[in-house]
GUMARMI-579008 format. One line per 2 residues: their letters; for each residue x, y, z of C-alpha. Coordinates in nm, 2 decimals. Layout:
# GUMARMI-579008
a> X/Y/Z ~ ...
END
This chain:
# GUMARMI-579008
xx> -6.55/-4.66/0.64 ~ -6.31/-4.80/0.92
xx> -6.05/-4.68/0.72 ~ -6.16/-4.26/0.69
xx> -6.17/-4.28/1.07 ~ -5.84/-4.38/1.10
xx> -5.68/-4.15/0.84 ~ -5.89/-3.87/1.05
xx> -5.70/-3.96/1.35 ~ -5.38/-3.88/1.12
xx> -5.47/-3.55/1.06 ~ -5.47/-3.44/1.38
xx> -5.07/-3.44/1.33 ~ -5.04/-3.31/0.98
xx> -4.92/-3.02/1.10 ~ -4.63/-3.26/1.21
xx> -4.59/-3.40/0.89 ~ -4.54/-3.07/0.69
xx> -4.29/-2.98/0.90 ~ -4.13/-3.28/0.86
xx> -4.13/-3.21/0.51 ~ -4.40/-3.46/0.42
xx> -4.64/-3.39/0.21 ~ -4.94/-3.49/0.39
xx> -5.24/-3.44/0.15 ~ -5.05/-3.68/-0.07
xx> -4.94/-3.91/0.23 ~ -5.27/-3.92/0.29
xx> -5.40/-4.01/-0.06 ~ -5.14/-4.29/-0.05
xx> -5.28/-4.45/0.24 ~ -5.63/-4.37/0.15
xx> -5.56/-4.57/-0.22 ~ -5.34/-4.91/-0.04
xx> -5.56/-4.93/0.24 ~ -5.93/-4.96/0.01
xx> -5.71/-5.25/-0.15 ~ -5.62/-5.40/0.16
xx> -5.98/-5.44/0.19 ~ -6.01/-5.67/-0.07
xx> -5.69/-5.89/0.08 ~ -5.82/-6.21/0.29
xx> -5.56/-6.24/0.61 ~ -5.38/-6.58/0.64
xx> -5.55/-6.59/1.05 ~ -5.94/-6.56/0.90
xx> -6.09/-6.92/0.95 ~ -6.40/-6.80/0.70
xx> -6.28/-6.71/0.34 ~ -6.59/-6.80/0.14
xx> -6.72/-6.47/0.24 ~ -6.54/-6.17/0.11
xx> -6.77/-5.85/0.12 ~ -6.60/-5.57/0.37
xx> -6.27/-5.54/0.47 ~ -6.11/-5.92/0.54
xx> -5.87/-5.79/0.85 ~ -6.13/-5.60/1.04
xx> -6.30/-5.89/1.03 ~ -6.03/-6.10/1.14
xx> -5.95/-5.88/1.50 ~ -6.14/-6.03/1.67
xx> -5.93/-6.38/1.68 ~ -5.62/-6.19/1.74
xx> -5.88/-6.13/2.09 ~ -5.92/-6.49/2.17
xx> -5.56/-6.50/2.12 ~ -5.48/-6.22/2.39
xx> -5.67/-6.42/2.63 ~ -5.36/-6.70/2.64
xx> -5.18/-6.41/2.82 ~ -5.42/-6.42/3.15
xx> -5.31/-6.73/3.30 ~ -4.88/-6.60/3.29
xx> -5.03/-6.27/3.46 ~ -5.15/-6.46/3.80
xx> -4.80/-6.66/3.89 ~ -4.78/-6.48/4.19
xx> -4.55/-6.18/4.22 ~ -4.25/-6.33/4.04
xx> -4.35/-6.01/3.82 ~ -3.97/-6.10/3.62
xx> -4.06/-6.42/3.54 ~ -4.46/-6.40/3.42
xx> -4.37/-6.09/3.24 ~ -4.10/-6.26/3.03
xx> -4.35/-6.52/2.95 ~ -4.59/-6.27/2.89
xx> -4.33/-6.07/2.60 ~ -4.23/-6.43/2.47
xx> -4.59/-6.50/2.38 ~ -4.69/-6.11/2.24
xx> -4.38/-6.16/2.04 ~ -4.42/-6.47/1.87
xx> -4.81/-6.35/1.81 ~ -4.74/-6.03/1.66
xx> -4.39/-6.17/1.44 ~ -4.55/-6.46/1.31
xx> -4.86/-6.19/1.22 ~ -4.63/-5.94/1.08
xx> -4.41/-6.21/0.86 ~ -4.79/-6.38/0.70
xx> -5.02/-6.09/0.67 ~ -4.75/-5.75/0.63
xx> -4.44/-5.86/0.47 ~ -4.62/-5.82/0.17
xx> -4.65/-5.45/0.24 ~ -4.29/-5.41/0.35
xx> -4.15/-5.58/0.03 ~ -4.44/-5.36/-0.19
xx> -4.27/-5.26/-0.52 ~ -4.59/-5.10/-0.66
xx> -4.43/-4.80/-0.53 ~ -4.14/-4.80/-0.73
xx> -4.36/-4.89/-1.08 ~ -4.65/-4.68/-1.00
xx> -4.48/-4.38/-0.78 ~ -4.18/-4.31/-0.87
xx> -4.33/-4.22/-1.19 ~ -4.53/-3.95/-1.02
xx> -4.39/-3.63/-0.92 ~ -4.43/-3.78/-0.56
xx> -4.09/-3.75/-0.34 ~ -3.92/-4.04/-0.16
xx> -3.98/-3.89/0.22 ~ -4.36/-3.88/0.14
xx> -4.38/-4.25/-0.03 ~ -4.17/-4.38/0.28
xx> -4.39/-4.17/0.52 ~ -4.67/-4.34/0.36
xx> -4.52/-4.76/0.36 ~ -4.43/-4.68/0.74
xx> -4.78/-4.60/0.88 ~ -4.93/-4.82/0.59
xx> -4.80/-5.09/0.85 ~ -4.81/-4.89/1.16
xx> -5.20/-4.88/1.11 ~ -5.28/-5.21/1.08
xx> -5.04/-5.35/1.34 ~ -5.18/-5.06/1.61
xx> -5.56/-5.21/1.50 ~ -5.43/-5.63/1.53
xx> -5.22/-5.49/1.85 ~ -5.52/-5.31/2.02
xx> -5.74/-5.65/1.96 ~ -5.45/-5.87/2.08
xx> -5.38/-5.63/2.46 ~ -5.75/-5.54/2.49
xx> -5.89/-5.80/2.74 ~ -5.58/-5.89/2.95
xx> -5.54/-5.50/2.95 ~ -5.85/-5.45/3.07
xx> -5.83/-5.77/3.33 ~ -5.49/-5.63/3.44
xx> -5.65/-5.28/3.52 ~ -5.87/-5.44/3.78
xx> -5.68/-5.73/3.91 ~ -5.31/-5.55/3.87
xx> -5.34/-5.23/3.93 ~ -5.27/-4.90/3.69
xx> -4.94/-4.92/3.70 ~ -4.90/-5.27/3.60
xx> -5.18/-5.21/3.31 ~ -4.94/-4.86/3.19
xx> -4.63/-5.06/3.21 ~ -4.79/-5.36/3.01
xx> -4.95/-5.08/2.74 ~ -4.63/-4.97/2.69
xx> -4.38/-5.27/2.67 ~ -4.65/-5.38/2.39
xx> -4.58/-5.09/2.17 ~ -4.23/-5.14/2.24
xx> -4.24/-5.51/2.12 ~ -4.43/-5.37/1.82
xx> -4.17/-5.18/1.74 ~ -3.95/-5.39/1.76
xx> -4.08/-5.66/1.58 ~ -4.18/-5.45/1.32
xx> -3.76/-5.30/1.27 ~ -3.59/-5.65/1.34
xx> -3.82/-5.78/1.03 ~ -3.76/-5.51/0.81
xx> -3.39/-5.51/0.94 ~ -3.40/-5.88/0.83
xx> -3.49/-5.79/0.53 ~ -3.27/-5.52/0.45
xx> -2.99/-5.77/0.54 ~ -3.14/-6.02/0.27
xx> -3.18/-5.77/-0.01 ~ -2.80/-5.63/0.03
xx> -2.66/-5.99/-0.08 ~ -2.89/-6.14/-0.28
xx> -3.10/-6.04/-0.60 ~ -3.41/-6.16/-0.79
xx> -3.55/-6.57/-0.76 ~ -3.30/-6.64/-0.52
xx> -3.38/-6.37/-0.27 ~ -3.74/-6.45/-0.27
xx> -3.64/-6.79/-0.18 ~ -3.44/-6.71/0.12
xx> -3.67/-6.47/0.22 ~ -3.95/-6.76/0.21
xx> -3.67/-6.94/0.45 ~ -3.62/-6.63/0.69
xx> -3.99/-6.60/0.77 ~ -3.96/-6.96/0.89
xx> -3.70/-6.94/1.07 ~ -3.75/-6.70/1.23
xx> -4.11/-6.88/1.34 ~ -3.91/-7.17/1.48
xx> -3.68/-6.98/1.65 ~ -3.91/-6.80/1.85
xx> -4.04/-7.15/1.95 ~ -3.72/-7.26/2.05
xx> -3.71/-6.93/2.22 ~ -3.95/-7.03/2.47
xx> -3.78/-7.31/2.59 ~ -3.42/-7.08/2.65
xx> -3.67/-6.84/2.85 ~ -3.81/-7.09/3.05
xx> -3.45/-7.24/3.15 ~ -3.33/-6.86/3.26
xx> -3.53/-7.00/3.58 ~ -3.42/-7.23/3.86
xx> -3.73/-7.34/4.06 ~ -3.62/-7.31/4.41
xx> -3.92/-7.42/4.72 ~ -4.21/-7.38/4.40
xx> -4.03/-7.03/4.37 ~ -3.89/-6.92/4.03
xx> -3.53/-6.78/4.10 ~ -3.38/-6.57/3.82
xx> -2.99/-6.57/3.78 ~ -2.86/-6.30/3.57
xx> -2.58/-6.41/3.29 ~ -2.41/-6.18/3.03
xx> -2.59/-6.34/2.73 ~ -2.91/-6.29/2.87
xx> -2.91/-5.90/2.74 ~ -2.98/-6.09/2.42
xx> -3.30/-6.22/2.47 ~ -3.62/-5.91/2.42
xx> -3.88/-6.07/2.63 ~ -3.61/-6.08/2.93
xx> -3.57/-5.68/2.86 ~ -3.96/-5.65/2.85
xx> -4.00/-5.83/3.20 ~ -3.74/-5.61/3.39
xx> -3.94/-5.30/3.40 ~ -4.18/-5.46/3.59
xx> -3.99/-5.55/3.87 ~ -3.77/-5.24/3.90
xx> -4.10/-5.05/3.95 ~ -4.34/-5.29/4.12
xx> -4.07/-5.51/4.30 ~ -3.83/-5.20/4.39
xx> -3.57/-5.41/4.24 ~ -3.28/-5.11/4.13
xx> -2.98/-5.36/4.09 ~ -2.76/-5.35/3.80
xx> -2.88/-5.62/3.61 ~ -3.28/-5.46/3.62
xx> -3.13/-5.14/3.53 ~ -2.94/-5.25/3.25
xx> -3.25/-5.50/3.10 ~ -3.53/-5.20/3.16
xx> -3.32/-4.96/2.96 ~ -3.24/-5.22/2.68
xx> -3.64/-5.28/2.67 ~ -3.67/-4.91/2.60
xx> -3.36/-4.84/2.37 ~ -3.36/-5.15/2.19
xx> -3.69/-5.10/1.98 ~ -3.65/-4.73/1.95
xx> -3.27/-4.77/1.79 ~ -3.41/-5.01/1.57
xx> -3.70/-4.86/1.44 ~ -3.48/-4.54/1.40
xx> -3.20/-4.71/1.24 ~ -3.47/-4.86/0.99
xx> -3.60/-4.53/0.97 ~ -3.21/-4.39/0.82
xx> -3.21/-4.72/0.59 ~ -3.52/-4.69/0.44
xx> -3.39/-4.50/0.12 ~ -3.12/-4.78/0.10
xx> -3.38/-5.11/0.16 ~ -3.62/-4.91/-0.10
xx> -3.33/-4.88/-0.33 ~ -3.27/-5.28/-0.33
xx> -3.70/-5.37/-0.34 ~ -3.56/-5.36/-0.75
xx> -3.40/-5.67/-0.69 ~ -3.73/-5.80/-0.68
xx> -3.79/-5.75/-0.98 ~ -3.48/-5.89/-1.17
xx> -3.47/-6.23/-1.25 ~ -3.20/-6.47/-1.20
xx> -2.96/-6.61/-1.43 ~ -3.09/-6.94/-1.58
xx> -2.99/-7.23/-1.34 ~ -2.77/-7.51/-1.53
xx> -3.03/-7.84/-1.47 ~ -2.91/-8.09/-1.25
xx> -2.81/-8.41/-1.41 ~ -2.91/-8.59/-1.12
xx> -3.04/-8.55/-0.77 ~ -3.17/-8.79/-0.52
xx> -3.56/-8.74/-0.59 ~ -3.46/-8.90/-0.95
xx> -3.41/-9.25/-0.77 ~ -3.72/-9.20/-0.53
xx> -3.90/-9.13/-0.83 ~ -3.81/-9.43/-1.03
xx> -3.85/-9.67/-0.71 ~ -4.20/-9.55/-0.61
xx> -4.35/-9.45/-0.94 ~ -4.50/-9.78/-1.13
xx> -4.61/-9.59/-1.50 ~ -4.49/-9.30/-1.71
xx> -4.78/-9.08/-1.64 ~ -4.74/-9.18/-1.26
xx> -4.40/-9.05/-1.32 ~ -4.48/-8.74/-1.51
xx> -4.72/-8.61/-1.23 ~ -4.48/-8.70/-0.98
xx> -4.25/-8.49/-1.13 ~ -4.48/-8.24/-1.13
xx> -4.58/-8.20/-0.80 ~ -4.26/-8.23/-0.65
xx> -4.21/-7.92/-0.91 ~ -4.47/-7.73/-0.74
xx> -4.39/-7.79/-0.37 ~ -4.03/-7.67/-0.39
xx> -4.08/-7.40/-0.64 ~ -4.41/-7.20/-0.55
xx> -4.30/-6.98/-0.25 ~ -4.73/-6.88/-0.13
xx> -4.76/-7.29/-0.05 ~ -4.42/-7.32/0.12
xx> -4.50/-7.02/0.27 ~ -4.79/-7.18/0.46
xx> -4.64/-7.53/0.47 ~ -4.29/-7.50/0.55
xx> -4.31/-7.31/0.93 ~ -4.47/-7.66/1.01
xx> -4.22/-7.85/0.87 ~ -4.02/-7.68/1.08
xx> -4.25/-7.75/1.34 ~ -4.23/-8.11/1.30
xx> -3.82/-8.12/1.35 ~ -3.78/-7.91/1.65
xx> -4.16/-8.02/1.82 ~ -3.99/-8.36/1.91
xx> -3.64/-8.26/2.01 ~ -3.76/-8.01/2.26
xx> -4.02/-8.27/2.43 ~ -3.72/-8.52/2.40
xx> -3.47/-8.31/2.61 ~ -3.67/-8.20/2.81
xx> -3.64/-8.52/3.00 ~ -3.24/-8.45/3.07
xx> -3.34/-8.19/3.35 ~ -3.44/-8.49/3.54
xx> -3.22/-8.76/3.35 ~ -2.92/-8.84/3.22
xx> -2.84/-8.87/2.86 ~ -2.78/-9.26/2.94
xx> -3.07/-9.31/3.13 ~ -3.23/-9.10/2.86
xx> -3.10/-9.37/2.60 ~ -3.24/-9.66/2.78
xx> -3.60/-9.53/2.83 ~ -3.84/-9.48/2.59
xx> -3.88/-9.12/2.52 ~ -3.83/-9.24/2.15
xx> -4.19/-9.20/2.09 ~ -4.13/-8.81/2.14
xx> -4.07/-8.90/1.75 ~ -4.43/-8.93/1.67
xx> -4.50/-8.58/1.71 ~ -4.30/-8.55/1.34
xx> -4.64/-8.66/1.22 ~ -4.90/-8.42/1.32
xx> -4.81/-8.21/1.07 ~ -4.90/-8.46/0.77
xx> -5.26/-8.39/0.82 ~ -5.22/-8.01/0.73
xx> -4.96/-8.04/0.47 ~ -5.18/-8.35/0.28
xx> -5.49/-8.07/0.29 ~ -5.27/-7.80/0.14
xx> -5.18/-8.07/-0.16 ~ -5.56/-7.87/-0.24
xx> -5.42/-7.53/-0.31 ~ -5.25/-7.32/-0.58
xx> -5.17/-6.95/-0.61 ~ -5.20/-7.08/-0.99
xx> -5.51/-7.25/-0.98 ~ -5.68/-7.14/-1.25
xx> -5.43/-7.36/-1.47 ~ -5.61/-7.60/-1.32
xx> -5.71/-7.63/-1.68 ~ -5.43/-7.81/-1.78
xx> -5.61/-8.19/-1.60 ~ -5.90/-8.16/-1.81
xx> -5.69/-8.15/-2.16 ~ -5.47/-8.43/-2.04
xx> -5.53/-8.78/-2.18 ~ -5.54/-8.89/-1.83
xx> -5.64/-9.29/-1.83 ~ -5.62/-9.33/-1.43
xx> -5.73/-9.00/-1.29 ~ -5.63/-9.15/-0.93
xx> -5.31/-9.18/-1.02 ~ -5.25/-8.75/-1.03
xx> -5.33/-8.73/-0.63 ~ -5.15/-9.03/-0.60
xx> -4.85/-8.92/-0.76 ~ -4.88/-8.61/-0.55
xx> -4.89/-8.76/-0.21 ~ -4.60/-8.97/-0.29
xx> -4.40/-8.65/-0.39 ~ -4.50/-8.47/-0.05
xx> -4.39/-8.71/0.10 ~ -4.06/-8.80/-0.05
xx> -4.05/-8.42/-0.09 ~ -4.14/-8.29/0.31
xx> -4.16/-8.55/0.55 ~ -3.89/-8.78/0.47
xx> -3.63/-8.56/0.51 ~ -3.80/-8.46/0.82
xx> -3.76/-8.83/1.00 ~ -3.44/-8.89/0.82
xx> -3.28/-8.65/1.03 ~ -3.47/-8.74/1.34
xx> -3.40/-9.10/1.31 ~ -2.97/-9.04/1.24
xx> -3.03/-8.85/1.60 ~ -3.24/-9.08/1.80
xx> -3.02/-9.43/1.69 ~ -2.74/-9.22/1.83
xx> -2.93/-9.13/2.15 ~ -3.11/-9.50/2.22
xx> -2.89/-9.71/1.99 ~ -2.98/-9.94/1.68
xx> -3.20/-10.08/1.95 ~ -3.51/-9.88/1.80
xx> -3.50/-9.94/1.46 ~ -3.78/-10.13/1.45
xx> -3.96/-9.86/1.60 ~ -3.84/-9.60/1.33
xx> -3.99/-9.84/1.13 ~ -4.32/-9.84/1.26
xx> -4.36/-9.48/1.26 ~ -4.25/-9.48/0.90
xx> -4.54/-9.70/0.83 ~ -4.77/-9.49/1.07
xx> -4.67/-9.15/0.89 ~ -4.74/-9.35/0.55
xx> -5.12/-9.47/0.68 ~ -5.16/-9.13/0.86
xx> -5.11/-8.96/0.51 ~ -5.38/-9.19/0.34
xx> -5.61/-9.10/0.62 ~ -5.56/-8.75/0.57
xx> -5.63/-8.78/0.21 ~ -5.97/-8.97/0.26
xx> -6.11/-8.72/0.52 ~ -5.98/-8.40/0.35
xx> -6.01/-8.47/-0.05 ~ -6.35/-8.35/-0.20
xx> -6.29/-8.55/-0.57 ~ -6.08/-8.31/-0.73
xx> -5.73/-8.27/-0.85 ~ -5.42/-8.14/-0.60
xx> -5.35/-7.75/-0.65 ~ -5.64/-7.66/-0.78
xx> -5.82/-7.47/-0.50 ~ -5.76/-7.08/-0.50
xx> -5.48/-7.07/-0.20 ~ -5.65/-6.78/-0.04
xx> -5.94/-7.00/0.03 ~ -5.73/-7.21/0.28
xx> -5.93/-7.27/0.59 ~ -5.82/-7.35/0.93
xx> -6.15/-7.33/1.09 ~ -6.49/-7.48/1.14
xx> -6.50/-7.86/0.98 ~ -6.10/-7.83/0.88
xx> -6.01/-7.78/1.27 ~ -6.21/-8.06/1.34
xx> -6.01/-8.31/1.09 ~ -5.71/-8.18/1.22
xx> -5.78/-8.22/1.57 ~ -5.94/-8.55/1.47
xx> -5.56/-8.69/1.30 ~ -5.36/-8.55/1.61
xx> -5.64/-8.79/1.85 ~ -5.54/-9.07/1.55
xx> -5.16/-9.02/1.60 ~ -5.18/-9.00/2.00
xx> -5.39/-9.37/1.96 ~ -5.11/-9.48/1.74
xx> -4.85/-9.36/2.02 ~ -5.00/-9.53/2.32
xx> -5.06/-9.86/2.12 ~ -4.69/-9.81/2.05
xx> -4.58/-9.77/2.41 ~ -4.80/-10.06/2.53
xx> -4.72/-10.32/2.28 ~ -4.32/-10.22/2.34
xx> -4.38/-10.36/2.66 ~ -4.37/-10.73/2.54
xx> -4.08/-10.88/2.37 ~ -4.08/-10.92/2.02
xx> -4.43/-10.79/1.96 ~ -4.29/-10.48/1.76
xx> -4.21/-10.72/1.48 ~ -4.60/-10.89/1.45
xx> -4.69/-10.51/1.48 ~ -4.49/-10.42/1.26
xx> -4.60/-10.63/0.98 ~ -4.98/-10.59/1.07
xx> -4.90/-10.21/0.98 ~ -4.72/-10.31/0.64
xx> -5.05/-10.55/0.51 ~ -5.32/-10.28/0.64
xx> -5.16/-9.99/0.48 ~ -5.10/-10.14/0.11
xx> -5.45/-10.28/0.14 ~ -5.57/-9.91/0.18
xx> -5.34/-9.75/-0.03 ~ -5.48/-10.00/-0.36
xx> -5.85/-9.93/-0.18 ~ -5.82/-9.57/-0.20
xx> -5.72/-9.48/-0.53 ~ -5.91/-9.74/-0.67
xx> -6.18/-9.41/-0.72 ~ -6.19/-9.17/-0.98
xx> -6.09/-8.78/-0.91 ~ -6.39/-8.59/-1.06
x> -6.28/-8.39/-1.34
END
């Protein structure tokens, strides 16, 4: 097994160990015990889940492989070693964070440990020893398929010394990933205990995913682009940005830059990770101490006499079993944390996708000349993310009370999916374009209200779309979650809605250009969608 090869590499250093105080044979029966059941644990990146024989990660590498190729193109901007290095880090990072926060946070919040060891006359060292490289293991396999071809590529175009220096900032970032997250952590579990803290954890993973895309746009504005050159101007605040540390090594030893701001950056890039892993290292005991929070449960929670999604569900539900499935999927969506889990990061997606392509256009514009254009329809990209959360409406880490349909006097078995994409959407989107519409009428006036409108109307048809290319017949969340698949036919409806939403767009834009035609638009949008919404659940779910 994969797995007996790469314990064997550990006991090369169990000598190490011992002395260390660790007992290794036990260490080693640990690992041995949580990696065979890793095995059986399908990663949120593999595209095929139908197949499950054989470890599920191993098989996964070798995306994280395509993925390593995006890093080619930032390693051939010329010599600007600073700036394509930065890119370079900005892209490792968010790979190997977003990796680490779906596939290992399950492993960093483990309390089997506690149940199972603690019982044992196993000591704390050895059982920490054992959760460290538990995750050490599988991030050095995911980080040797992620480096491997643009190492190799940088060996012969770059040089060794560029290849060594890129080797070793990408353990660096790993470990410093790896310590921020569990640092993040740790920070979580000192305040909070039992429902609440898995909550805000469920909110600190995506955050943390949509700050990393907003960090992207801070690294790229670092630069001024001076005769097609990219000019980097060092500020104070800029010793708080990682990829920025990870870049400076490269041009203190390639570039013979030695002044103070490259000295400064190149030793963050080496201290920062290694403080933080060692100071997660020293909290361990403490973080391990407060993984019992996770398994106390909160104090019951007074019910709310009355909250906004009372009144959405009384104007948009026409029956009481309408209603009573309505209330239940909006139930589901805000309360099981494996589907916001998945969903969630793209709702964040959604809010920040638009803003970022919207100013982007004041580097050439003002904010008034911004107002009077129409960059508006920067909006629309709010919507791609309607296809994947409608196809999610499918899954359920409690499927199997799937049950619970088939006992139910159900007269109109449309009605249950129906009930469910009107709660998704009450539930998701619509706070979603609520915000971004308060923030574009501010930026282009009341002026594009008719447009909001229309985007409404398109989020509403894109949604019944979704449903008819993605439902197979059968009830929402009642597909085992882990079976969620973003490749093969999937991809190709997703890809096919984002081709549907950039037609809508452009057939925006151009009928914008005539006075008054938004309204006739408008309205065409209004008739076609209720005529497919009363044409689409006119079928029966199968049962």
């Amino acid at each position: 097994m994969s797995e007996i090869r790469i314990l064997n590499v550990l006991d090369i250093f169990q000598s190490v160990f011992r002395k260390l105080n660790i007992n290794y044979d036990v260490m080693r029966k640990i690992l041995e015990i949580k990696l065979t059941m890793d095995g059986r644990r399908v990663p949120t990146i593999l595209n095929n889940a139908k197949k499950k024989e054989g470890n599920q990660f191993l098989k996964s590498l070798w995306i994280y492989g395509i993925y390593g190729v995006l890093l080619l193109p930032f390693g051939f901007l010329g010599d600007n070693y600073f700036f394509q290095v930065s890119i370079i880090a900005g892209v490792a990072m968010f790979i190997l964070a977003t990796s680490l926060i779906s596939d290992f946070s399950s492993v960093l919040l483990d309390i089997r440990d506690k149940v199972i060891l603690n019982t044992k006359p196993v000591d704390n060292r050895t059982i920490h020893a054992a959760k460290f490289f538990h995750v050490a293991i599988y991030l050095t396999l995911l980080t040797g398929a992620f480096i491997s071809i643009p190492a190799i590529v940088f060996l012969f175009t770059k040089g060794f010394i560029y290849f060594l220096l890129f080797f070793i900032i990408i353990l660096l970032i790993d470990l410093l990933v790896l310590a921020f997250t569990a640092l993040i952590y740790m920070l979580v579990l000192r305040f909070f205990d039992g429902e609440k803290l898995k909550d805000i954890i469920n909110y600190m993973q995506i955050l943390l995913a949509v700050g990393v895309v907003v960090g992207y746009q801070i690294i790229i504005r670092l630069f001024d682009v001076v005769d097609f050159e990219y000019v980097y101007d060092f500020s104070w605040w800029h010793v708080l940005i990682p990829p920025i540390w990870f870049s400076a090594p490269f041009e203190l030893v390639l570039n013979h830059n030695y002044t103070r701001e490259i000295i400064i950056l190149s030793v963050l890039a080496i201290l920062g990770p290694l403080l933080s892993i060692f100071f997660y290292y020293l909290s361990m005991p403490a973080f391990e101490r407060n993984l019992q929070k996770l398994m106390e449960e909160s104090s019951t929670k007074k019910k709310k006499k009355w909250t906004p999604n009372d009144l959405f569900e009384k104007l948009i539900c026409f029956s009481k079993e309408e209603k009573a499935f309505y209330r239940f999927a909006s139930i589901m969506i805000s309360r099981e944390r494996d589907f916001k889990l998945k969903v969630y990061p793209s709702l964040g997606m959604a809010l920040v996708f638009p803003l970022i392509f919207l100013f982007n256009n004041l580097s050439f514009q003002t904010l008034e000349e911004l107002g009077q254009g129409k960059s508006f329809l920067t909006i629309y990209f709010s919507i791609i993310i309607i296809g994947t959360v409608v196809h999610m409406l499918q899954y359920s880490a409690k499927y199997k009370a799937a049950w619970i349909f088939r006992t139910t006097p159900i007269q109109k078995h449309a009605i249950v999916y129906r009930a469910a994409l009107k709660a998704m959407f009450v539930k998701l989107y619509l706070p979603i374009i609520f915000v971004l519409s308060i923030l574009y009428i501010w930026i282009f006036s009341i002026r594009i209200l008719p447009d909001l409108a229309v985007v409404f109307i398109i989020a509403l048809l894109q949604m019944l779309i979704a449903y008819r290319l993605f439902n197979n017949g059968k009830y929402p969340f009642t597909e085992p979650i882990e079976t969620t698949q973003q490749g093969g036919g999937t991809a190709g409806i997703v890809i096919l809605l984002m081709i549907f939403i950039g037609i809508f767009a452009l057939l925006h834009f151009l009928i914008s250009l005539l006075p008054f035609a938004i309204y006739g638009y408008l309205a065409v949008l209004i008739v076609v969608t209720a005529i497919l919404w009363n044409v689409t659940f006119r079928e029966k779910l199968a049962k």
